[in-house]
MIDOSE-1310 file (N, C-alpha, C; in nm, 2 decimals, decimal comma, always signed):
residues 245
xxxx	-2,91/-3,73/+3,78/-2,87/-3,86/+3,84/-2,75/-3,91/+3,76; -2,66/-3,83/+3,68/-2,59/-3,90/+3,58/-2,46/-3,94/+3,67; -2,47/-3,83/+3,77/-2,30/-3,82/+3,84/-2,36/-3,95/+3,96; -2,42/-3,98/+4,03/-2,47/-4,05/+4,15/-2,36/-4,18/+4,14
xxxx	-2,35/-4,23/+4,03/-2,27/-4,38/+4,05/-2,10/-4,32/+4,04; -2,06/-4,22/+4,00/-1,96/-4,18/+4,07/-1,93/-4,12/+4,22; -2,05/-4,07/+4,23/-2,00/-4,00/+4,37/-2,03/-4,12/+4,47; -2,11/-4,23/+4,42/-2,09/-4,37/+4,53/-1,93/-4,42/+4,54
xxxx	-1,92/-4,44/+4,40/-1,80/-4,47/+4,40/-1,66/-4,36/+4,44; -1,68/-4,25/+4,47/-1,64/-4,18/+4,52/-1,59/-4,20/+4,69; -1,69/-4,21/+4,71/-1,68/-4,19/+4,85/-1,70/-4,34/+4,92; -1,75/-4,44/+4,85/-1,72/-4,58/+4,90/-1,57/-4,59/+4,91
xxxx	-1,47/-4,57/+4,83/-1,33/-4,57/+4,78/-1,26/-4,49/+4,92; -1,35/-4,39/+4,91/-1,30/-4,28/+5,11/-1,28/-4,40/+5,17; -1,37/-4,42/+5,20/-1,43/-4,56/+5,32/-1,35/-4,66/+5,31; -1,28/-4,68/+5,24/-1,19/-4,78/+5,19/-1,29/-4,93/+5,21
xxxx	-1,43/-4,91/+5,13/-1,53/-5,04/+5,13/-1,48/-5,08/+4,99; -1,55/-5,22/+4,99/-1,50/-5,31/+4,83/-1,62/-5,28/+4,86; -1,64/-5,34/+4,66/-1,81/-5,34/+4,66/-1,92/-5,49/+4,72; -1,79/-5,53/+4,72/-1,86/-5,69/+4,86/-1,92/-5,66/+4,91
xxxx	-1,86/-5,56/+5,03/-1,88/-5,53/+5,14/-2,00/-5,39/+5,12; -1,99/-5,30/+5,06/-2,11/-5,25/+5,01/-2,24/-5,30/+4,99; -2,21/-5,42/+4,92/-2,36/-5,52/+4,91/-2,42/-5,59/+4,96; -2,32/-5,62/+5,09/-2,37/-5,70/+5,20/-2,43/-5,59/+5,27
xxxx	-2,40/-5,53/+5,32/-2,47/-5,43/+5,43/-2,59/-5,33/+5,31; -2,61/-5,36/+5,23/-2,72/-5,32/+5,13/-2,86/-5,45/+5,11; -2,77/-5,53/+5,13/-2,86/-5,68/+5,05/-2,88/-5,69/+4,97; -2,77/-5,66/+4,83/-2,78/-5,67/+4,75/-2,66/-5,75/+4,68
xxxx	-2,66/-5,74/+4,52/-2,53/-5,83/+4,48/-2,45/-5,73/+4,42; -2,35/-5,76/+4,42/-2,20/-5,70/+4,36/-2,23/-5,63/+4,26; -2,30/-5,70/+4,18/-2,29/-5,66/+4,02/-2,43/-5,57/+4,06; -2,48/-5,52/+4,13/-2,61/-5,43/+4,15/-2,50/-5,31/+4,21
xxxx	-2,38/-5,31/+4,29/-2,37/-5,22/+4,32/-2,25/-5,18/+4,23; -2,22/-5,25/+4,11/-2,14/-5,20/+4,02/-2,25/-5,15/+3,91; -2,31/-5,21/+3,87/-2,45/-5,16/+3,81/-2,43/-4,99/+3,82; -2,48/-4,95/+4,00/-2,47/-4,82/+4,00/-2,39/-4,72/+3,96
xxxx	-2,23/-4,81/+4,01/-2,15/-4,70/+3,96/-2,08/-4,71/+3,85; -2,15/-4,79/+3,76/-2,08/-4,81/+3,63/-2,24/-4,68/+3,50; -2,33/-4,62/+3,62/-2,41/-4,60/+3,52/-2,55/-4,66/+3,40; -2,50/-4,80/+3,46/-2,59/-4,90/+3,41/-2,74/-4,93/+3,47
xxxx	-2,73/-4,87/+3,57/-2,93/-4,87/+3,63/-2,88/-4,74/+3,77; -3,00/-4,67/+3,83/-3,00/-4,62/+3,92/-3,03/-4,64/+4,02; -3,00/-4,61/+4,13/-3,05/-4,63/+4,29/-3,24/-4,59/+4,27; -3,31/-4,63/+4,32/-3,45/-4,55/+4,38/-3,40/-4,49/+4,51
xxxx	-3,49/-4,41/+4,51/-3,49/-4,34/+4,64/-3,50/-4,38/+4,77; -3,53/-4,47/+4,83/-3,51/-4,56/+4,91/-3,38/-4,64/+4,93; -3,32/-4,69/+4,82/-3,20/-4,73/+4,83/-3,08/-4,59/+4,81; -3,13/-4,49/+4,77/-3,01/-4,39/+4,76/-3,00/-4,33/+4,95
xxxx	-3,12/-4,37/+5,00/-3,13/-4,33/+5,17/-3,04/-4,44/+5,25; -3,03/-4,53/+5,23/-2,96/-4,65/+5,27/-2,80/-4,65/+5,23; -2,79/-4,58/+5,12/-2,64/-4,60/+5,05/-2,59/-4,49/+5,16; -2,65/-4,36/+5,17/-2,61/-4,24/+5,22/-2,61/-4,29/+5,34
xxxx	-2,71/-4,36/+5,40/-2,60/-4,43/+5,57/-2,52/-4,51/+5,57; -2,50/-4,59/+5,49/-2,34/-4,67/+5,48/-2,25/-4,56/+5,48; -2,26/-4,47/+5,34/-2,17/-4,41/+5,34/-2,11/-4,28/+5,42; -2,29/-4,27/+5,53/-2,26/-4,20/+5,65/-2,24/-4,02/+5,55
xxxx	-2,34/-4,01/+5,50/-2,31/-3,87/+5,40/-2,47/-3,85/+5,38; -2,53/-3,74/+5,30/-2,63/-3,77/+5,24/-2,69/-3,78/+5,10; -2,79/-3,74/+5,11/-2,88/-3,81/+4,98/-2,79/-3,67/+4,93; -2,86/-3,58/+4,90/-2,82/-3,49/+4,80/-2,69/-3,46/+4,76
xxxx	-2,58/-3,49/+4,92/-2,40/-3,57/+4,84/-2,38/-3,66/+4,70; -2,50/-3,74/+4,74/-2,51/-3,87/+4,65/-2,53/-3,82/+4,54; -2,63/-3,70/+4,48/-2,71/-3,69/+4,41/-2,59/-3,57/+4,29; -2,59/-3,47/+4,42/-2,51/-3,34/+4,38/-2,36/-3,34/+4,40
xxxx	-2,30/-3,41/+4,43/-2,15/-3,41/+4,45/-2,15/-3,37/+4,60; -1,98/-3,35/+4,64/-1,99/-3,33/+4,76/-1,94/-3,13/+4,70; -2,00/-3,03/+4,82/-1,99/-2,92/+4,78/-1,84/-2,85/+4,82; -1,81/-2,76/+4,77/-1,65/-2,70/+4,79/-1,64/-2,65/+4,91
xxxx	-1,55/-2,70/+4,99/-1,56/-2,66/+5,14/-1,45/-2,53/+5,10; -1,50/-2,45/+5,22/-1,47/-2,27/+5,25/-1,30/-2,28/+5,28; -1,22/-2,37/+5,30/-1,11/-2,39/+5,28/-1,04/-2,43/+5,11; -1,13/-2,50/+5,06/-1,06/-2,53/+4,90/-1,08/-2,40/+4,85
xxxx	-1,19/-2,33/+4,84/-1,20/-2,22/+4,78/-1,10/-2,06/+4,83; -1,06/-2,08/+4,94/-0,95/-2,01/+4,96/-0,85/-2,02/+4,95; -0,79/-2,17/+4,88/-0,67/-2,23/+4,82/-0,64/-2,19/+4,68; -0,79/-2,20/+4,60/-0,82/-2,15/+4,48/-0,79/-2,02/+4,46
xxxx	-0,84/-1,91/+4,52/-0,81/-1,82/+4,53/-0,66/-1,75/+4,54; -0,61/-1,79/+4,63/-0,44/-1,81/+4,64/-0,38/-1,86/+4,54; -0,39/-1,95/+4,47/-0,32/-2,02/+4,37/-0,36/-1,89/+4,26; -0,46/-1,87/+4,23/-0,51/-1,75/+4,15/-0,39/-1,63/+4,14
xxxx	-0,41/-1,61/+4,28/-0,32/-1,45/+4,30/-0,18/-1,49/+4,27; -0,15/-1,63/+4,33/+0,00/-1,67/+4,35/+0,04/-1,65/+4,16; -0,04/-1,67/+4,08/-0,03/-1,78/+3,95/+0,02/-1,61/+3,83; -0,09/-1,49/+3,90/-0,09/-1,40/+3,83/+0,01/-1,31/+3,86
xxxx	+0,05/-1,26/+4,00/+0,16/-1,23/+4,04/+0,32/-1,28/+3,97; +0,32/-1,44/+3,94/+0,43/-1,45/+3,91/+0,45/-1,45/+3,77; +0,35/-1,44/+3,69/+0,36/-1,42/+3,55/+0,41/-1,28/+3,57; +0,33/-1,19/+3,64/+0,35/-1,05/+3,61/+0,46/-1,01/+3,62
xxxx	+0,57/-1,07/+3,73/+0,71/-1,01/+3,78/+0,79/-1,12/+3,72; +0,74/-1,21/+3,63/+0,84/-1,28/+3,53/+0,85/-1,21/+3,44; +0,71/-1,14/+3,36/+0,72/-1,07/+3,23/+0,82/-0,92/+3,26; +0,79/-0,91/+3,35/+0,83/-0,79/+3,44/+1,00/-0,80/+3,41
xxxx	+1,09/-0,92/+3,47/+1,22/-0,94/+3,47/+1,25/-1,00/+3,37; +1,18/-1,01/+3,28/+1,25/-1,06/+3,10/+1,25/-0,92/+3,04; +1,13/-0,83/+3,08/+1,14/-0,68/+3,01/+1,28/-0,61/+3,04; +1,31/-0,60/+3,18/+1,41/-0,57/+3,24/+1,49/-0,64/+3,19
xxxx	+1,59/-0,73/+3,15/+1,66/-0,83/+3,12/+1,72/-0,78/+2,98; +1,59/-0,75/+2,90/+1,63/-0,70/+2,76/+1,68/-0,61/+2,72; +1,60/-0,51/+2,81/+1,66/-0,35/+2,80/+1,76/-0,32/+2,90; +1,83/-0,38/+2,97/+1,96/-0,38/+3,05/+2,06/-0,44/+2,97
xxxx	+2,03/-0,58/+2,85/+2,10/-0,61/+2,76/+2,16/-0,47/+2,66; +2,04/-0,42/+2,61/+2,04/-0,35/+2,49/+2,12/-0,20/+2,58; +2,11/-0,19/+2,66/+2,21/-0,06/+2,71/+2,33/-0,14/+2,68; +2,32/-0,23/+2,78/+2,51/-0,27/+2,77/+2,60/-0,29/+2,66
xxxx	+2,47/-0,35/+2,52/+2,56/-0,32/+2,44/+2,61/-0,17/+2,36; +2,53/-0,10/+2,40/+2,58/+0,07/+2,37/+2,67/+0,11/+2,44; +2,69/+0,11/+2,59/+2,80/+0,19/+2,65/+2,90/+0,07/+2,71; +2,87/-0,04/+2,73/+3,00/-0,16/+2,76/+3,00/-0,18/+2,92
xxxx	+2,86/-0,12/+2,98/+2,89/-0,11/+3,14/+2,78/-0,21/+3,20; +2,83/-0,34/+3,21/+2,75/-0,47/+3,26/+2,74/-0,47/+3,46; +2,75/-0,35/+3,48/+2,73/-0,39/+3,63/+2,60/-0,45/+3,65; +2,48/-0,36/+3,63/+2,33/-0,36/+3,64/+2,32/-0,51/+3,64
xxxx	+2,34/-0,61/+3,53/+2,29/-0,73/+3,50/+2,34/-0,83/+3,58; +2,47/-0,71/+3,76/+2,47/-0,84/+3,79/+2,35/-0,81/+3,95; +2,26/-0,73/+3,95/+2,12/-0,70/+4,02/+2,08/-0,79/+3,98; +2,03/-0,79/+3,85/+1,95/-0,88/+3,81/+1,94/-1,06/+3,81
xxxx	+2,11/-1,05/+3,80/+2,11/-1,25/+3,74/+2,09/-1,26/+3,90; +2,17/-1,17/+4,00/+2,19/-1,19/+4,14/+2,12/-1,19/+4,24; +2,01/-1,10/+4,21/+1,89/-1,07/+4,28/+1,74/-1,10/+4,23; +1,67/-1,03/+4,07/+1,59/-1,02/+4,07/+1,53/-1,19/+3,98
xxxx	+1,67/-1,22/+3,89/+1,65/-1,37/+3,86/+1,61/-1,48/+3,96; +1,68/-1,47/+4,07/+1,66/-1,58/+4,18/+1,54/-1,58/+4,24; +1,47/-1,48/+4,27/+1,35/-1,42/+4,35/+1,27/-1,46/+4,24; +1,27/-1,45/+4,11/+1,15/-1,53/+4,02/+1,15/-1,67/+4,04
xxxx	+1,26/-1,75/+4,03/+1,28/-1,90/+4,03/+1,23/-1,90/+4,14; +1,24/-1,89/+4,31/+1,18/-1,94/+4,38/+1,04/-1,89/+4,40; +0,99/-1,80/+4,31/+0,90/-1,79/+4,33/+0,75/-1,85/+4,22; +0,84/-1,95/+4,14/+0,79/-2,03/+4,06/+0,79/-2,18/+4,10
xxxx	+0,91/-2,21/+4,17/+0,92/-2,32/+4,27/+0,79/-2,33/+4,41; +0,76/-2,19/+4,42/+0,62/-2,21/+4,54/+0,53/-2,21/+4,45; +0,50/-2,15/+4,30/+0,36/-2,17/+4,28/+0,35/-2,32/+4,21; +0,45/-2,37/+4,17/+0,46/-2,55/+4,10/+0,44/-2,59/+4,25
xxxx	+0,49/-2,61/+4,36/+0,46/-2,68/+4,44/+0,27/-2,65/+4,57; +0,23/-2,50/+4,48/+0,12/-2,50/+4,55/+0,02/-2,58/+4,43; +0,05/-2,53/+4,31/-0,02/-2,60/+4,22/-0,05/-2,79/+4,26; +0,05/-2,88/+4,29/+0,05/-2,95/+4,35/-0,04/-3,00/+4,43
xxxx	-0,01/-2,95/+4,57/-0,13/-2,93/+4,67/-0,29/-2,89/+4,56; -0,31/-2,78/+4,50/-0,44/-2,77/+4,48/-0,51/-2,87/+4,40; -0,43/-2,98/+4,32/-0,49/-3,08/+4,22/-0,48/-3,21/+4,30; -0,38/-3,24/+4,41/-0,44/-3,38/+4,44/-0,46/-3,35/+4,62
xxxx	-0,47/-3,21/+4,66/-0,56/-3,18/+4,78/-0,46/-3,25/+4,87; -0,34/-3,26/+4,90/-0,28/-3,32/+4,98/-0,23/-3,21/+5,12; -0,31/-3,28/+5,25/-0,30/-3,20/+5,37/-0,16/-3,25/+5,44; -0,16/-3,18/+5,55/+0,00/-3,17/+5,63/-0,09/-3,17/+5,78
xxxx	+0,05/-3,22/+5,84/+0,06/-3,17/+5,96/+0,14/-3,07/+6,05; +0,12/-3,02/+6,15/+0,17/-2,94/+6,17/+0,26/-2,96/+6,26; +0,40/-3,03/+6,22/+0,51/-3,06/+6,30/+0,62/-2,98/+6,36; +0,68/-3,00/+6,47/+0,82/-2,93/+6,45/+0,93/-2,92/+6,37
xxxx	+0,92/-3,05/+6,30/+0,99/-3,09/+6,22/+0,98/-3,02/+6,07; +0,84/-3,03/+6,05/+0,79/-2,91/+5,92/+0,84/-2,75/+5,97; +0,84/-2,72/+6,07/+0,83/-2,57/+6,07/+1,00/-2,56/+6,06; +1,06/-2,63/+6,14/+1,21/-2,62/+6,12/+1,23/-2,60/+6,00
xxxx	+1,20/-2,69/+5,93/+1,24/-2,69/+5,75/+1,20/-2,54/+5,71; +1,09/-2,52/+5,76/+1,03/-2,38/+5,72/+1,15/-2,28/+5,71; +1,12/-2,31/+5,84/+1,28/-2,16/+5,90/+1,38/-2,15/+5,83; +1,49/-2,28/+5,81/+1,57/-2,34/+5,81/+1,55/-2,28/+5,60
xxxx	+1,44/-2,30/+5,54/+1,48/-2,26/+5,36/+1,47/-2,13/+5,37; +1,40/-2,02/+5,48/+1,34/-1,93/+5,44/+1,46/-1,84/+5,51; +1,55/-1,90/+5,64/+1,66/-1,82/+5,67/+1,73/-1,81/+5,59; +1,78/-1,92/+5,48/+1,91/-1,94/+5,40/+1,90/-1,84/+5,29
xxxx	+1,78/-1,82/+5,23/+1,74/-1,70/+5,13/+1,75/-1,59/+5,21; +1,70/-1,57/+5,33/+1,75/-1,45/+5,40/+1,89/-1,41/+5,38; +1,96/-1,47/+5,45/+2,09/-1,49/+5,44/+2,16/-1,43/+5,34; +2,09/-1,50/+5,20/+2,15/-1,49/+5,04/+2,07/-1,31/+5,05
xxxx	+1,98/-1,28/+5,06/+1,96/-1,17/+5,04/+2,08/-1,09/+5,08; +2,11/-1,07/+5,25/+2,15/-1,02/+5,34/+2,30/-0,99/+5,29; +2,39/-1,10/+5,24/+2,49/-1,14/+5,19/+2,53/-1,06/+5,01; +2,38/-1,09/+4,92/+2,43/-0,98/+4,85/+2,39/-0,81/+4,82
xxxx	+2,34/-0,80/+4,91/+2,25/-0,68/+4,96/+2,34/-0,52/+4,92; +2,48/-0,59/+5,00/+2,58/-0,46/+5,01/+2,65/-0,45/+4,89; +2,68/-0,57/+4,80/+2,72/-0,54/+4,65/+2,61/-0,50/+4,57; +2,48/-0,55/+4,60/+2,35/-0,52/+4,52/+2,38/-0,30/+4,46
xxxx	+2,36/-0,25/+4,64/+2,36/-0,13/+4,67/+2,49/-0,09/+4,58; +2,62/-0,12/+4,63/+2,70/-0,08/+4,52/+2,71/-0,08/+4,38; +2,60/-0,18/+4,33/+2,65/-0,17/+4,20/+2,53/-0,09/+4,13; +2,42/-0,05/+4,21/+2,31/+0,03/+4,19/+2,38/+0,21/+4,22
xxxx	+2,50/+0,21/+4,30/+2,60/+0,35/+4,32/+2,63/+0,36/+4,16; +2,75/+0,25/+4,09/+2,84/+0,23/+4,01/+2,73/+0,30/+3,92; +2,62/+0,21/+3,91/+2,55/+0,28/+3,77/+2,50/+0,39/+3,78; +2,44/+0,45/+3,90/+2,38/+0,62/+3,88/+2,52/+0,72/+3,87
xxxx	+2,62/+0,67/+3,94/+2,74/+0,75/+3,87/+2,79/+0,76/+3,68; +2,76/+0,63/+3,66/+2,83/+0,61/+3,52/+2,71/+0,64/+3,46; +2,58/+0,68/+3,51/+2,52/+0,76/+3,40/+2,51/+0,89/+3,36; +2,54/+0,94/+3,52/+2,57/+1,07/+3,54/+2,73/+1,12/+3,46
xxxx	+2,77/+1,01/+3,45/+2,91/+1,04/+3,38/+2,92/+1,04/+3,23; +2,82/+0,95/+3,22/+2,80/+0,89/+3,07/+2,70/+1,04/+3,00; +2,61/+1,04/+3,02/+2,49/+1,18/+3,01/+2,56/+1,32/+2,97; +2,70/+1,30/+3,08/+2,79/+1,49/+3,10/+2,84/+1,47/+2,97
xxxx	+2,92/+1,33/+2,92/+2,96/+1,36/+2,80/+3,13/+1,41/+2,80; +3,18/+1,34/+2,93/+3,29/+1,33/+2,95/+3,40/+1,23/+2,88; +3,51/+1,28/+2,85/+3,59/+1,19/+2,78/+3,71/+1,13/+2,88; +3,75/+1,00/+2,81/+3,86/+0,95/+2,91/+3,77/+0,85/+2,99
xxxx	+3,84/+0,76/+3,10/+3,78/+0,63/+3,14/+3,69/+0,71/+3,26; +3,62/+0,64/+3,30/+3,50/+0,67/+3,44/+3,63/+0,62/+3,56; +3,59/+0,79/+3,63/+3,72/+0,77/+3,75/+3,63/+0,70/+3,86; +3,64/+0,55/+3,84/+3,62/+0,52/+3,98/+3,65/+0,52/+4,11
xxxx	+3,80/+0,57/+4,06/+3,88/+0,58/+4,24/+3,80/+0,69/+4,31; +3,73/+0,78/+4,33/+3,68/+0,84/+4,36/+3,59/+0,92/+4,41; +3,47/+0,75/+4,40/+3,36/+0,74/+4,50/+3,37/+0,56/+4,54; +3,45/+0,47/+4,48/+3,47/+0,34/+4,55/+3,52/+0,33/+4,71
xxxx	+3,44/+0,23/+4,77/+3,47/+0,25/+4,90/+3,63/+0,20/+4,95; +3,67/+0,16/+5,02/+3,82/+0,18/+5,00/+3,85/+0,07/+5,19; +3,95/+0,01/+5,15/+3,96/-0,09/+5,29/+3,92/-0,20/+5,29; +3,85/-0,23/+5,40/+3,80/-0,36/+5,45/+3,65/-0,36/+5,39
xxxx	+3,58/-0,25/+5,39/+3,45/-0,21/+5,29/+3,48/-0,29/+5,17; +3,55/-0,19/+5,15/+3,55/-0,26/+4,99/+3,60/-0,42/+4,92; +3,67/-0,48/+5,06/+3,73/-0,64/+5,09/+3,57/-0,69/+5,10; +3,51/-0,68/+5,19/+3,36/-0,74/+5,24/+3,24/-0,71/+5,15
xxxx	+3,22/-0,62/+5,08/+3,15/-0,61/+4,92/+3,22/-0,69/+4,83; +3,31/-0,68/+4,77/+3,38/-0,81/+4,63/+3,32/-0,94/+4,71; +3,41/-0,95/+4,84/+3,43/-1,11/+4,88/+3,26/-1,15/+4,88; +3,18/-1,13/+4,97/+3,02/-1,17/+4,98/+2,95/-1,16/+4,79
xxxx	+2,97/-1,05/+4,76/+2,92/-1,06/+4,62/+2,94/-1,15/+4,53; +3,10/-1,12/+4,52/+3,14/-1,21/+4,40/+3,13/-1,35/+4,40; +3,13/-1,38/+4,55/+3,16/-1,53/+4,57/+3,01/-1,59/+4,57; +2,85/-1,47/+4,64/+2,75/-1,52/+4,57/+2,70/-1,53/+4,42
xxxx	+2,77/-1,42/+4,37/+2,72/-1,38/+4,22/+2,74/-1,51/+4,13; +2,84/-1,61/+4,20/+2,89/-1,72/+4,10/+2,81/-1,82/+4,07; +2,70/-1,83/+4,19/+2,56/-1,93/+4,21/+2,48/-1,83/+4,17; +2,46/-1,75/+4,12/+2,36/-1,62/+4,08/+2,35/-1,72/+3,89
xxxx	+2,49/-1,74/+3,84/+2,45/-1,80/+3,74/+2,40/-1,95/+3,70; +2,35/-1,97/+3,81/+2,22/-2,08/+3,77/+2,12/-2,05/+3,88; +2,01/-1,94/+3,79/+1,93/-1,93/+3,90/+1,80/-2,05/+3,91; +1,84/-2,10/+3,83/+1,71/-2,24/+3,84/+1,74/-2,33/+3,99
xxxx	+1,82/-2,33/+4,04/+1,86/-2,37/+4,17/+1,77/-2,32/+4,28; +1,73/-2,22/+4,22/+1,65/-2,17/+4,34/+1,52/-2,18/+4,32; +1,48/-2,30/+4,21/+1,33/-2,35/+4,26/+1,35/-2,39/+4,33; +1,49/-2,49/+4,42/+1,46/-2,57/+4,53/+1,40/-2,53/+4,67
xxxx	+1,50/-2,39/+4,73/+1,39/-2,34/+4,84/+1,27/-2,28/+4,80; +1,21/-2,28/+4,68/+1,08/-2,22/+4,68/+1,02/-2,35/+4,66; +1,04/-2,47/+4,61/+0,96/-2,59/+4,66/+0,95/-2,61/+4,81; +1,09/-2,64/+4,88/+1,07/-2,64/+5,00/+0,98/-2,54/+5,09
xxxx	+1,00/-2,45/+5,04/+0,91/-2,32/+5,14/+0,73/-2,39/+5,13; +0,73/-2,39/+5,02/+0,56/-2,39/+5,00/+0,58/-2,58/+5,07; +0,63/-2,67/+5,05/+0,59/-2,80/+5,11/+0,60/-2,82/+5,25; +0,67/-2,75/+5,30/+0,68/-2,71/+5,46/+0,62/-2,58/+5,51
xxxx	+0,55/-2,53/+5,43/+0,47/-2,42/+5,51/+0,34/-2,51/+5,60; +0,40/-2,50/+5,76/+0,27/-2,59/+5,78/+0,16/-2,48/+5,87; +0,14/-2,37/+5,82/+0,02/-2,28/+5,82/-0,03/-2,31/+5,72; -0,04/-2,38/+5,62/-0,15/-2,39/+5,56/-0,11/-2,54/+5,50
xxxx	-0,15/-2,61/+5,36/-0,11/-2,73/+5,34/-0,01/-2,78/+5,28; +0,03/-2,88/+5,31/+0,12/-2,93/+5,27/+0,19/-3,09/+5,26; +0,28/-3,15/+5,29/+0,32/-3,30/+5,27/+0,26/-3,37/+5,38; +0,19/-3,48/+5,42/+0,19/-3,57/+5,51/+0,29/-3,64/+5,55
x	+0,31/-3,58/+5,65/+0,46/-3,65/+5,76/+0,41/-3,74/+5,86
């Protein structure tokens, strides 16, 4: 019976009842139905049958809390997976981070690290910006609707990272060429500079790789920017929960 004067006051608080108005429709006084939920005396059973129809719930809500509905516990679960996944592919891209450092400083060839600040860095930030913003939702339970206006936003963060993929995709692929060449070059034990004229793509290829790359690669160096569409993605996913609009 220890929890009962919180979960009255629990769920009177739902109702948006004062405890006036609680005691009137009980016939009782104020200070009897603060009594309860202050811990200071208990309902009898008769009066815990009466509180449960005001509060339109029942006795053993009163008694036992109210139980985890088959929706929170599927949130929990998610948050779970979401929470362990992104540690793992954080620890994952700081491993990778170090030992792409510690090459570069043996042979002087920094293409690799720009995959990483460009690609695999950003992809962690937003994907810490969805689990901070589901974390959110799971502690103060806050539901959404499911608007046009939410889904747009949906589209609308989840195209623009597309986009950013899409955009550095083709320098990504090249600079993942540059390195299996220059290891193959580096490994043979060749002397003299690494002849790149002669697997670089050459033209308007190679205009449309620099320009999309370089000019994303320069927002690649603040990848913390990219908690913002991974907040947005998770606050506007209105398949499951999210802001009240």
């Amino acid at each position: 019976m220890s929890n009962v004067g919180k979960n009255i006051k629990k769920l009177r608080i739902r109702k948006k009842m004062t405890q006036e108005e609680m005691a009137e429709r009980l016939f009782v006084s104020r200070q009897t139905v603060s009594n309860y939920e202050n811990h200071k005396s208990n309902p009898d059973v008769d009066m815990l049958v009466r509180i449960a129809e005001i509060l339109e719930t029942d006795v053993n809500t009163l008694i036992y809390g109210e139980a985890v509905p088959p929706e929170r516990k599927k949130q929990i679960r998610k948050w779970i997976v979401l929470c362990l996944f992104t540690i793992v592919y954080g620890i994952f891209v700081a491993f990778l981070t170090e030992r792409t450092q510690q090459w570069i400083r043996r042979t002087y060839f920094g293409e690799p690290m720009i995959v990483i600040k460009g690609l695999l860095q950003p992809l962690l930030f937003c994907m810490l910006g969805y689990t901070i913003m589901e974390t959110v939702f799971l502690i103060f339970s806050v539901q959404s609707r499911k608007s046009a206006c939410v889904r747009w936003v949906f589209r609308g963060a989840f195209g623009l990272l597309l986009l950013y993929v899409l955009l550095f995709l083709p320098y990504a692929i090249q600079t993942a060429v540059e390195t299996v060449k220059f290891i193959q070059w580096h490994n043979a034990g060749l002397e003299g500079t690494f002849p790149w004229e002669h697997w670089l793509p050459s033209g308007w290829e190679r205009m449309v790789i620099w320009f999309t790359g370089r000019i994303i690669y320069q927002y690649s160096y603040y990848p913390g920017l990219f908690l913002i569409p991974g907040l947005v993605l998770r606050a506007s996913n209105s398949s499951a929960q999210g802001f009240a609009l």
